[in-house]
TORLUM-915768 format. One record per residue: residue number from 1; x, y, z of N, C-alpha, C, CB in turn. Coordinates in nm, 3 decimals, padded with zeros to 5 digits. Atoms other than C-alpha are relative to their C-alpha. Glycine has a CB too. Example, Ala and Ser with C-alpha at 12.3 -4.5 7.8 and 13.67 -1.06 7.14 Angstrom:
// TORLUM-915768
<node num="1" n_u="00.089" n_v="-00.119" n_w="00.000" ca_u="01.230" ca_v="-00.450" ca_w="00.780" c_u="00.090" c_v="00.120" c_w="00.000" cb_u="-00.099" cb_v="00.003" cb_w="00.125"/>
<node num="2" n_u="-00.082" n_v="-00.119" n_w="-00.006" ca_u="01.367" ca_v="-00.106" ca_w="00.714" c_u="-00.077" c_v="00.109" c_w="00.073" cb_u="00.041" cb_v="00.046" cb_w="-00.142"/>
END
This chain:
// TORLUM-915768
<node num="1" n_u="00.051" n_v="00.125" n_w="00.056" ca_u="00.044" ca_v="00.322" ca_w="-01.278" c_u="-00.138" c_v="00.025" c_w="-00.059" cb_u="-00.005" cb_v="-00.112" cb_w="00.108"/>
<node num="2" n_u="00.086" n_v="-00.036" n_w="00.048" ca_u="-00.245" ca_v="00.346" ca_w="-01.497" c_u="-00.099" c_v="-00.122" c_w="-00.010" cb_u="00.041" cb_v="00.062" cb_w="-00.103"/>
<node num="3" n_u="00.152" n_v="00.099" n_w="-00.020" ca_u="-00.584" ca_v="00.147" ca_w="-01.447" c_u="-00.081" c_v="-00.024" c_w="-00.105" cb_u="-00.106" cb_v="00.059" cb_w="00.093"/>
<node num="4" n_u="00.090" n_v="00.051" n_w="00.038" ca_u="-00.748" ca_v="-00.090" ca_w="-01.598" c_u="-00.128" c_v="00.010" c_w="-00.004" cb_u="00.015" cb_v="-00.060" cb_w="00.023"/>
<node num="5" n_u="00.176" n_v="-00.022" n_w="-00.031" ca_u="-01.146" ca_v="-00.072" ca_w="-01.645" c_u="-00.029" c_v="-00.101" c_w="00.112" cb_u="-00.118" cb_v="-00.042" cb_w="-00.151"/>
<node num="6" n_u="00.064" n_v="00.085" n_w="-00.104" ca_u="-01.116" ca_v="-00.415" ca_w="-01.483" c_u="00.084" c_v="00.032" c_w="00.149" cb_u="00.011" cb_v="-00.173" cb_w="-00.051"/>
<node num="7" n_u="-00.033" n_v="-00.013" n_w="-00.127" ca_u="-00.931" ca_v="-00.259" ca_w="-01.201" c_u="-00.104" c_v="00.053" c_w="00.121" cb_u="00.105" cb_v="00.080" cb_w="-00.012"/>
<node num="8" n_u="00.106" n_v="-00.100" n_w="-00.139" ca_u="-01.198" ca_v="-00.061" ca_w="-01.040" c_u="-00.101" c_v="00.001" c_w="-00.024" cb_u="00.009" cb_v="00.152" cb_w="00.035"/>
<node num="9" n_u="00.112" n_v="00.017" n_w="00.005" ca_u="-01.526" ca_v="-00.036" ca_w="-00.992" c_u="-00.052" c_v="00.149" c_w="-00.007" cb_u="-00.041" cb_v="-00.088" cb_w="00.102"/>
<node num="10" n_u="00.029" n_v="-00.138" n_w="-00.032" ca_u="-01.727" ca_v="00.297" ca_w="-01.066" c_u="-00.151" c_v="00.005" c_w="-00.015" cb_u="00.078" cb_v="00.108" cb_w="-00.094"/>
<node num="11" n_u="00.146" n_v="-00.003" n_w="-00.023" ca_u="-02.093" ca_v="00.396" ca_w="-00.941" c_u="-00.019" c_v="00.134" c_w="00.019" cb_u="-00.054" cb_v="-00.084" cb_w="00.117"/>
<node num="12" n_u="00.066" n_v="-00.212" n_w="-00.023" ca_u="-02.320" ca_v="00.721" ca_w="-00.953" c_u="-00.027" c_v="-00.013" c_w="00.086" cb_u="-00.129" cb_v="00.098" cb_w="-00.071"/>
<node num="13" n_u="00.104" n_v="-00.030" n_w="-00.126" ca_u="-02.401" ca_v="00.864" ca_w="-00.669" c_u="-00.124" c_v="00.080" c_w="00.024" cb_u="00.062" cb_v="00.051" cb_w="00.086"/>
<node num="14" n_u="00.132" n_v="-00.031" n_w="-00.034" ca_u="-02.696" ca_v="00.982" ca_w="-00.542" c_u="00.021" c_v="00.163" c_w="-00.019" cb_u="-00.050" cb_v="-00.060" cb_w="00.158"/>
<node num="15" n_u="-00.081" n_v="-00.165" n_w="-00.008" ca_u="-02.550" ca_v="01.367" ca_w="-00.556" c_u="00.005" c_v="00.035" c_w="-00.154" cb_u="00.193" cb_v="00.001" cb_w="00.075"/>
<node num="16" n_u="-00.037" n_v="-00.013" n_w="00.086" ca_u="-02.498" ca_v="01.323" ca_w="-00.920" c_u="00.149" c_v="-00.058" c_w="-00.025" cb_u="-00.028" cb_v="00.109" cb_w="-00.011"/>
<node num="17" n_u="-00.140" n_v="00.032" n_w="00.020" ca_u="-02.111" ca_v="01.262" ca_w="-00.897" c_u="00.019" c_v="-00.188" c_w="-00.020" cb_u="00.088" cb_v="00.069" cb_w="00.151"/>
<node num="18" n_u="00.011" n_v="00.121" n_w="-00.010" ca_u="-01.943" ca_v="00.926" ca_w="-00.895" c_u="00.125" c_v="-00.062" c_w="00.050" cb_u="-00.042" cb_v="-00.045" cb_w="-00.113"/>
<node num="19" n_u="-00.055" n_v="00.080" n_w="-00.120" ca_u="-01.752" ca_v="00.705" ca_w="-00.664" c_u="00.081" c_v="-00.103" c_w="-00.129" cb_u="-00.147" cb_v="-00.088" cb_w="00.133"/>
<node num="20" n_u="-00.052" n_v="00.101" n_w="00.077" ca_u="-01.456" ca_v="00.495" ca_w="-00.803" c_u="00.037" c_v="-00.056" c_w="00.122" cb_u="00.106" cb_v="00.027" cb_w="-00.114"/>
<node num="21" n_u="-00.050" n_v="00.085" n_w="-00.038" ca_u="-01.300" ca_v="00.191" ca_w="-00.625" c_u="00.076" c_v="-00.125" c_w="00.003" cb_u="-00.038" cb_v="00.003" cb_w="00.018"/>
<node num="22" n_u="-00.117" n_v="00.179" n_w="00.100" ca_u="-01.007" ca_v="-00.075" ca_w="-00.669" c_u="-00.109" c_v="-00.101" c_w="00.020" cb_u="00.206" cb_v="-00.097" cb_w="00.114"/>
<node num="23" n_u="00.066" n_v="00.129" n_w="-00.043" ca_u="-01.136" ca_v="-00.447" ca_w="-00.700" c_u="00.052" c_v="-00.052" c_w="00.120" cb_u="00.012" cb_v="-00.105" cb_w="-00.101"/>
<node num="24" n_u="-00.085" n_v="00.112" n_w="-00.107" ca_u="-00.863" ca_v="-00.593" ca_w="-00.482" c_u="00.015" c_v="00.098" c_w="00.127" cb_u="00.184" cb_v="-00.064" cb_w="-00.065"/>
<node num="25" n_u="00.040" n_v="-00.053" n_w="-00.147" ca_u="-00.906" ca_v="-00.287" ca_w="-00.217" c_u="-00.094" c_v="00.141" c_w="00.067" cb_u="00.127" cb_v="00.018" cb_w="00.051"/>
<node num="26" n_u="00.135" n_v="-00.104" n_w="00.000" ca_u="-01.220" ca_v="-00.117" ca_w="-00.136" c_u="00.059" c_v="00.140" c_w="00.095" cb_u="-00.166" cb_v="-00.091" cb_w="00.094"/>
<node num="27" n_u="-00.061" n_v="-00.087" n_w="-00.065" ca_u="-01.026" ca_v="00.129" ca_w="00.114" c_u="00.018" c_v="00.102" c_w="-00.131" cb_u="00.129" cb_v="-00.059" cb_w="00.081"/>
<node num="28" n_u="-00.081" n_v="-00.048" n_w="00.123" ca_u="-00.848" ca_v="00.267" ca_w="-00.250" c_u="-00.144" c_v="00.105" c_w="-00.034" cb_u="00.057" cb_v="-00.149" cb_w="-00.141"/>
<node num="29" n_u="00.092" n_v="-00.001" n_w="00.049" ca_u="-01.171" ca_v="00.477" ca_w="-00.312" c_u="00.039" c_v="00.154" c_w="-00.036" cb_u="-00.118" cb_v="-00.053" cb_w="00.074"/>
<node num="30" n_u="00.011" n_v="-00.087" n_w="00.010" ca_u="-01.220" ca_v="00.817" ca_w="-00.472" c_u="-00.123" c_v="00.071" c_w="-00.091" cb_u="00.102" cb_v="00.009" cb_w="-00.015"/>
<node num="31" n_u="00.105" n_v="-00.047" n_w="00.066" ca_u="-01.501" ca_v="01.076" ca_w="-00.586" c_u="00.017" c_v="00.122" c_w="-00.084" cb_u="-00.092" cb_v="00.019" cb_w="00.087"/>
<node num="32" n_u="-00.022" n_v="-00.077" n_w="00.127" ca_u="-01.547" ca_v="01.296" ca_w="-00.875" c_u="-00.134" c_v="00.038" c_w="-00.056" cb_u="00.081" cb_v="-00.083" cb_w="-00.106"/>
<node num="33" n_u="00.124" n_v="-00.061" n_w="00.055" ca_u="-01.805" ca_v="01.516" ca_w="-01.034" c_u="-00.017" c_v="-00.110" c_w="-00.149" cb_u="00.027" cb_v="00.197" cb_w="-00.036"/>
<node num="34" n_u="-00.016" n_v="00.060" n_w="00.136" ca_u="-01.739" ca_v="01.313" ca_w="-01.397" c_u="00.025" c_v="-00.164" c_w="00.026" cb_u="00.133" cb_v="00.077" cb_w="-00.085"/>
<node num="35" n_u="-00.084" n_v="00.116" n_w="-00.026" ca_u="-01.621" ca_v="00.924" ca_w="-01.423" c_u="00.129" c_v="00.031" c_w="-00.023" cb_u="-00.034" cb_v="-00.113" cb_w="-00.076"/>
<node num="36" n_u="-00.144" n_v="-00.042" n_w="00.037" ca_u="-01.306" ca_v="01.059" ca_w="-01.574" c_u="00.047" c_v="00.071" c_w="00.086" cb_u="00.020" cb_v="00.068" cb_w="-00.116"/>
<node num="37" n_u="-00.090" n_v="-00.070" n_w="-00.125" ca_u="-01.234" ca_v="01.280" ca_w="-01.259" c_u="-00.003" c_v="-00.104" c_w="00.071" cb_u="-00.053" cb_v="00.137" cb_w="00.087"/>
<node num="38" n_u="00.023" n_v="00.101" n_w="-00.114" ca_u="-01.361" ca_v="00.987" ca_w="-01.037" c_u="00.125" c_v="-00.103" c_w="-00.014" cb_u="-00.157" cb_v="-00.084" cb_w="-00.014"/>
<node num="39" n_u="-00.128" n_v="00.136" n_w="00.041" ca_u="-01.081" ca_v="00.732" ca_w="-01.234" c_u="00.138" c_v="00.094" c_w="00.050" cb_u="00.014" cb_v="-00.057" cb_w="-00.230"/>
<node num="40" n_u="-00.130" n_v="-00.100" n_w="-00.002" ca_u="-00.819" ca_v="01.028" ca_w="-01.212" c_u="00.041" c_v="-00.027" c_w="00.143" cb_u="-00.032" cb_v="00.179" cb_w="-00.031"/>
<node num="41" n_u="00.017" n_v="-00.016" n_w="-00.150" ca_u="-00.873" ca_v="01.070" ca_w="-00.872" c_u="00.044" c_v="-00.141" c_w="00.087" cb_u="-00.164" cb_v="00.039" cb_w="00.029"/>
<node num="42" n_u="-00.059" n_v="00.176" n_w="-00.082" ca_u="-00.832" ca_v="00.678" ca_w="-00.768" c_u="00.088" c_v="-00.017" c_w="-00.024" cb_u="-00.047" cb_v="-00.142" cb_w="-00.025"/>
<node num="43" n_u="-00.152" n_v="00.035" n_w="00.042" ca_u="-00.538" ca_v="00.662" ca_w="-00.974" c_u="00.087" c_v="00.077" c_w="00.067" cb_u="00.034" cb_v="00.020" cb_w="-00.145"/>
<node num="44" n_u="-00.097" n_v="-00.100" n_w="-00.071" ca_u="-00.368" ca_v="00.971" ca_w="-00.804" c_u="-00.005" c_v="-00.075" c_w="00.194" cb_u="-00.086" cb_v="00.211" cb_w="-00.026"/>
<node num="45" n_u="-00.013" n_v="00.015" n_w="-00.146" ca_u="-00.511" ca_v="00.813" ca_w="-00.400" c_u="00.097" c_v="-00.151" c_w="-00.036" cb_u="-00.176" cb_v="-00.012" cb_w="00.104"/>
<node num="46" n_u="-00.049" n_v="00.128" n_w="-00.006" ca_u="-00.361" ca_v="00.472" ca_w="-00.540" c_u="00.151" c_v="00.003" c_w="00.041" cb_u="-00.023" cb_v="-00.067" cb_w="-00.133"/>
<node num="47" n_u="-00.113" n_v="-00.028" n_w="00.029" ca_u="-00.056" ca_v="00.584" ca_w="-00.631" c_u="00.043" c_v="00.140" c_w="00.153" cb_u="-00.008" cb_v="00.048" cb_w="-00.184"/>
<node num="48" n_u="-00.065" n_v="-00.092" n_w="-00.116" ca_u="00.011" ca_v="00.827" ca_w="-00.283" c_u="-00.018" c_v="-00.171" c_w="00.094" cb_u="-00.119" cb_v="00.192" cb_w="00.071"/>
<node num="49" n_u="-00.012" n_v="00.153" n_w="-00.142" ca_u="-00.092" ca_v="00.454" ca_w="-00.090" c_u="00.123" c_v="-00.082" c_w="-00.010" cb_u="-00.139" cb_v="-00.146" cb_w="-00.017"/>
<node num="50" n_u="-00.152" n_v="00.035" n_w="00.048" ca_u="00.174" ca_v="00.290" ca_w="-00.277" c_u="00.135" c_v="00.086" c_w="00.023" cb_u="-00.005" cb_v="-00.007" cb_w="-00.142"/>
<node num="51" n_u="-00.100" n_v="-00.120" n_w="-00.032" ca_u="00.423" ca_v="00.604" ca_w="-00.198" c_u="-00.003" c_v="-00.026" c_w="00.147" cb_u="-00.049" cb_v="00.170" cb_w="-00.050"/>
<node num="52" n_u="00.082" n_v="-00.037" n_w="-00.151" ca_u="00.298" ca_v="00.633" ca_w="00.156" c_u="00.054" c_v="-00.220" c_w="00.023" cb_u="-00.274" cb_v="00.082" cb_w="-00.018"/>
<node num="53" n_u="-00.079" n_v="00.105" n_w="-00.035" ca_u="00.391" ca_v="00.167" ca_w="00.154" c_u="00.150" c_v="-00.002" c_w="-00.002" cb_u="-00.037" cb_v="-00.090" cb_w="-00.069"/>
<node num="54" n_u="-00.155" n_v="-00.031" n_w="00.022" ca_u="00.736" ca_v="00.265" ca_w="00.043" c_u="00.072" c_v="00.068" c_w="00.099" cb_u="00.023" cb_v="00.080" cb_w="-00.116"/>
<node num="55" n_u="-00.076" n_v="-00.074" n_w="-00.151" ca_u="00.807" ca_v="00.500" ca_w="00.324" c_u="-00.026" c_v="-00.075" c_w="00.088" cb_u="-00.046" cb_v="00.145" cb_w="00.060"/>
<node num="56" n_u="00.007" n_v="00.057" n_w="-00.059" ca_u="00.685" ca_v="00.274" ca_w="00.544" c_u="00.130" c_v="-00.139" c_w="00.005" cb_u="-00.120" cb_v="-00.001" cb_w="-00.017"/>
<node num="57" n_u="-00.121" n_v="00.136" n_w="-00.008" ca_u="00.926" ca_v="-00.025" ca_w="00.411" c_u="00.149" c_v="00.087" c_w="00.055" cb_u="00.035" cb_v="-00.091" cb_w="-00.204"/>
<node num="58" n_u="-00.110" n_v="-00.085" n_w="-00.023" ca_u="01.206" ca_v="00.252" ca_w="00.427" c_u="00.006" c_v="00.000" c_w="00.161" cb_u="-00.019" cb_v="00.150" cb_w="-00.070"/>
<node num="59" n_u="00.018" n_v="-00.004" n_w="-00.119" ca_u="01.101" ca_v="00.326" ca_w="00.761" c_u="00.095" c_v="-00.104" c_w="00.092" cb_u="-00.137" cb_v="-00.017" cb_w="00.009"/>
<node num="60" n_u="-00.075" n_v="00.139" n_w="-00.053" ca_u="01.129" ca_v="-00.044" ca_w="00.872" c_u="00.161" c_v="-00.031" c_w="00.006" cb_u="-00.049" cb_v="-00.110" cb_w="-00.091"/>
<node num="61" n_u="-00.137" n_v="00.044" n_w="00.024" ca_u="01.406" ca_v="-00.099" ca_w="00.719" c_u="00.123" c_v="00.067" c_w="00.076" cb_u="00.022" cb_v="00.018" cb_w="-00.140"/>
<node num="62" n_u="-00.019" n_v="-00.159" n_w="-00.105" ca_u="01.593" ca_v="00.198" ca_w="00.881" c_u="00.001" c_v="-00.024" c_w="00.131" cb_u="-00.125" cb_v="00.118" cb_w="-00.007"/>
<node num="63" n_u="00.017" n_v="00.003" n_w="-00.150" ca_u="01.501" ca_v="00.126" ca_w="01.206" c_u="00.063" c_v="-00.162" c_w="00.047" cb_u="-00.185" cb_v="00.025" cb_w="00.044"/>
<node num="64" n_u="-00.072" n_v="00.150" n_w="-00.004" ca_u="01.599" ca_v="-00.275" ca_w="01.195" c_u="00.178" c_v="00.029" c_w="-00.016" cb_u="-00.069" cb_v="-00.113" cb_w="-00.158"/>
<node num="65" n_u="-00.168" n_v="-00.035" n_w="00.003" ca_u="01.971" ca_v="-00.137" ca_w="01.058" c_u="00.025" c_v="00.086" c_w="00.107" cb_u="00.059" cb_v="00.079" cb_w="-00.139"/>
<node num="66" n_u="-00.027" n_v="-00.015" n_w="-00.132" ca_u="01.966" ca_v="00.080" ca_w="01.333" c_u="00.012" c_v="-00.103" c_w="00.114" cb_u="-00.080" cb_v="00.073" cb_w="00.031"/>
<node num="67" n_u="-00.042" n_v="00.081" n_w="-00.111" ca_u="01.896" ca_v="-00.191" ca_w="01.609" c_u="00.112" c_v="-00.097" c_w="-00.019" cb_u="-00.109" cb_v="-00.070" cb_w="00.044"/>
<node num="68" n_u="-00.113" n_v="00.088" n_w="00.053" ca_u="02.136" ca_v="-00.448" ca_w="01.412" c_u="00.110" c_v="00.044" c_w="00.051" cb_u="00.018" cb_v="-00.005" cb_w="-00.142"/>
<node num="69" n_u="-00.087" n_v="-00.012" n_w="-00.029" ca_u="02.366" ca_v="-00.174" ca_w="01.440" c_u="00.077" c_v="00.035" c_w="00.144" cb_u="00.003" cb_v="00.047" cb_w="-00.075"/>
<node num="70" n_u="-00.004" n_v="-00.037" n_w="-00.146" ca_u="02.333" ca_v="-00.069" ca_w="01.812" c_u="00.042" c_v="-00.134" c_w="00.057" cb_u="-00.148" cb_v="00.058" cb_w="00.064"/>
<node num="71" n_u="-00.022" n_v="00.158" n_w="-00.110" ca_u="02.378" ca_v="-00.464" ca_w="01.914" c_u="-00.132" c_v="-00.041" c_w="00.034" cb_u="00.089" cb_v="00.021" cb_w="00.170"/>
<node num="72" n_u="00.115" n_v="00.126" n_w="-00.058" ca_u="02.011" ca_v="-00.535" ca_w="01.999" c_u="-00.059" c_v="-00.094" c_w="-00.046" cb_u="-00.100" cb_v="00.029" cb_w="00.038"/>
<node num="73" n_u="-00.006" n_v="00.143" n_w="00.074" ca_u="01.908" ca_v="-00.834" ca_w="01.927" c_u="-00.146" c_v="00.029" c_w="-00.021" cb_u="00.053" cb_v="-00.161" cb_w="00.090"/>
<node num="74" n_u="00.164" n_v="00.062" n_w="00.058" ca_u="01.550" ca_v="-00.796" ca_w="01.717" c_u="-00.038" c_v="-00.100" c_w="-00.023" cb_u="-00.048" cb_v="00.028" cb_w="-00.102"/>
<node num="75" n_u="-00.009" n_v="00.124" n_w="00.057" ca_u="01.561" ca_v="-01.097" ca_w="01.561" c_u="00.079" c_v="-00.150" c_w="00.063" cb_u="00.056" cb_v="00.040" cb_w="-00.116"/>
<node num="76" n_u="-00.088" n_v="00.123" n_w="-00.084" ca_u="01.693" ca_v="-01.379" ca_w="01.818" c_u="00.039" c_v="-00.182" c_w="-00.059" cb_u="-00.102" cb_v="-00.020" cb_w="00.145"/>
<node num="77" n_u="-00.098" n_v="00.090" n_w="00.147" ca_u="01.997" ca_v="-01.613" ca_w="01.655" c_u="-00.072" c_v="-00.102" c_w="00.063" cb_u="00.213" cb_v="-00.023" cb_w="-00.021"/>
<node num="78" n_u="00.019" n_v="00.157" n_w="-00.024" ca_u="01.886" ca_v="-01.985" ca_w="01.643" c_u="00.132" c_v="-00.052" c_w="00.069" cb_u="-00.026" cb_v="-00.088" cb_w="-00.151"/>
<node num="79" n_u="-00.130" n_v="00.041" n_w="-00.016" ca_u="02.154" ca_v="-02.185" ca_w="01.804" c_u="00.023" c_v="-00.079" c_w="-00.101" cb_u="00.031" cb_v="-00.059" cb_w="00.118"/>
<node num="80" n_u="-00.016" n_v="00.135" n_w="00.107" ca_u="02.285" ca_v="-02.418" ca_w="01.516" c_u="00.033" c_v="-00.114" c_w="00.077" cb_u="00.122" cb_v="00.013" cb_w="-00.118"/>
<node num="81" n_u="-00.010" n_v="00.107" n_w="-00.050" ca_u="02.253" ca_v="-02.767" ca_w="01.557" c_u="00.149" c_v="-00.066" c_w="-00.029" cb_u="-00.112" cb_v="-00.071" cb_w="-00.044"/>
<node num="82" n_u="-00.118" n_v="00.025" n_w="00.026" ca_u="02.597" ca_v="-02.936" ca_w="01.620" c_u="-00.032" c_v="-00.173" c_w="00.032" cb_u="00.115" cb_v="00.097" cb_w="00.092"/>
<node num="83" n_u="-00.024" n_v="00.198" n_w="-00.024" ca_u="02.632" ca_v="-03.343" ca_w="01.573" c_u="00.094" c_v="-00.019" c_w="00.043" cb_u="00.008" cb_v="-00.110" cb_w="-00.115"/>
<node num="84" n_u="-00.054" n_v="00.049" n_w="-00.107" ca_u="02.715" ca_v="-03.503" ca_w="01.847" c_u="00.090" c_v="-00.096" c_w="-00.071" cb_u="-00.098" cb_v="-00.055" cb_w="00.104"/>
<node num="85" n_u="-00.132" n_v="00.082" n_w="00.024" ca_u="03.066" ca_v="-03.725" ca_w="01.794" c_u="-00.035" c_v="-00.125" c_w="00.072" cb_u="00.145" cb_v="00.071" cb_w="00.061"/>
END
């Protein structure tokens, strides 16, 4: 996925180099001798976090069809409501 200017934020550091960072998640951060390595660089940690959520949904998912299929009950049935006669 390729970034916007208004996606991220980028500052020099004190070292010379420079520090990039998403807007919407400061965690997302990466550093770089250049701004153009610093953007590279956020775009490549963005894009392994997003990879790295995907195995995780897989994961989930995976493990829920397992218990489904074993019989345990993760998710406990509602009883449906039956009108009374």
């Amino acid at each position: 996925m390729k970034l916007n200017k208004t996606d991220y934020v980028l500052e020099r550091a004190s070292d010379g180099g420079y520090y990039a960072w998403l807007t919407v998640n400061m965690q997302c951060n990466a550093y770089g001798e250049s701004p153009e390595e610093a953007v590279l660089n956020l775009q490549e940690t963005m894009n392994e976090m997003i990879q790295n959520m995907h195995y995780m949904r897989d994961f989930f998912l995976t493990l829920v069809l397992y218990f489904r299929l074993s019989g345990f009950p993760i998710f406990p049935r509602r009883k449906s409501l039956q009108l009374m006669k």
